[in-house]
N, C-alpha and C positions, 0 to 999 in steps of 0.2 A: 035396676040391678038389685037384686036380693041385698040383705043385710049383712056385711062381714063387721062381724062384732069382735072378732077375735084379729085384728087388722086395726095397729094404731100408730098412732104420729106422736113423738113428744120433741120437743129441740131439746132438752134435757136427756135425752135417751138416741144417741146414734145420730147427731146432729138432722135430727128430723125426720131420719129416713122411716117411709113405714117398716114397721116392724111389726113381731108377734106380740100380744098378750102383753105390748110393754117391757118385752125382753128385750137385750143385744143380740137379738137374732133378729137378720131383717130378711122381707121377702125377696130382695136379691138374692141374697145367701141360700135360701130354698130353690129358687127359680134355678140359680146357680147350679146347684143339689143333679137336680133333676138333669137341665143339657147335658151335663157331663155324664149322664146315664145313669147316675146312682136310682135307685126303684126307692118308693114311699117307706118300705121297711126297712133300707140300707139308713134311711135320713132320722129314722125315728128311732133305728138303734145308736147311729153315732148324737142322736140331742137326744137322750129319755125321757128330758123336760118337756117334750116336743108331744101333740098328740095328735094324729090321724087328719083331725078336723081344721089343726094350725096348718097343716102340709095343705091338703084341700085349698083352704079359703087363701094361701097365699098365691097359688096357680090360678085360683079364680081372678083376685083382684088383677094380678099381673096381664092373665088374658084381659079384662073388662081396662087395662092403662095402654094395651096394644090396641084397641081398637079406637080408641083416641087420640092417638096421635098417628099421623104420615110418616112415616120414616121412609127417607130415601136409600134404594140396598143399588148395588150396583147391578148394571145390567152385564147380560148373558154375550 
């Protein structure tokens, strides 16, 4: 997996959860962003503090934490 530098953990900061840049924005909150439909530009006008590459790399990690774990969905 590529390097997401911009993707950090502190238990000091959001009781651990990864977050951006060390902010209280965590990549739930993005991933979050996104299902609900909001588009990359919707998410970067509501955080300013937010840029392009933090939206990016927390899509990425979150795809790269789905493909590691089984999750049971219910059937059809």
């Amino acid at each position: 997996m590529e390097q997401l530098d911009r993707i950090t953990r502190d238990p000091a900061v959001m009781g651990g959860k990864a977050c951006i840049r060390g902010m209280r924005v965590t990549v739930a909150m993005i991933v979050g962003q996104v299902g609900a439909g909001h588009s990359v530009d919707d998410i970067l006008a509501s955080y300013p503090y937010l840029e392009q590459e933090d939206v990016m790399q927390a899509l990425r990690y979150a795809a790269w934490l789905a493909e590691e774990r089984e999750v049971l969905l219910a059937t059809a």
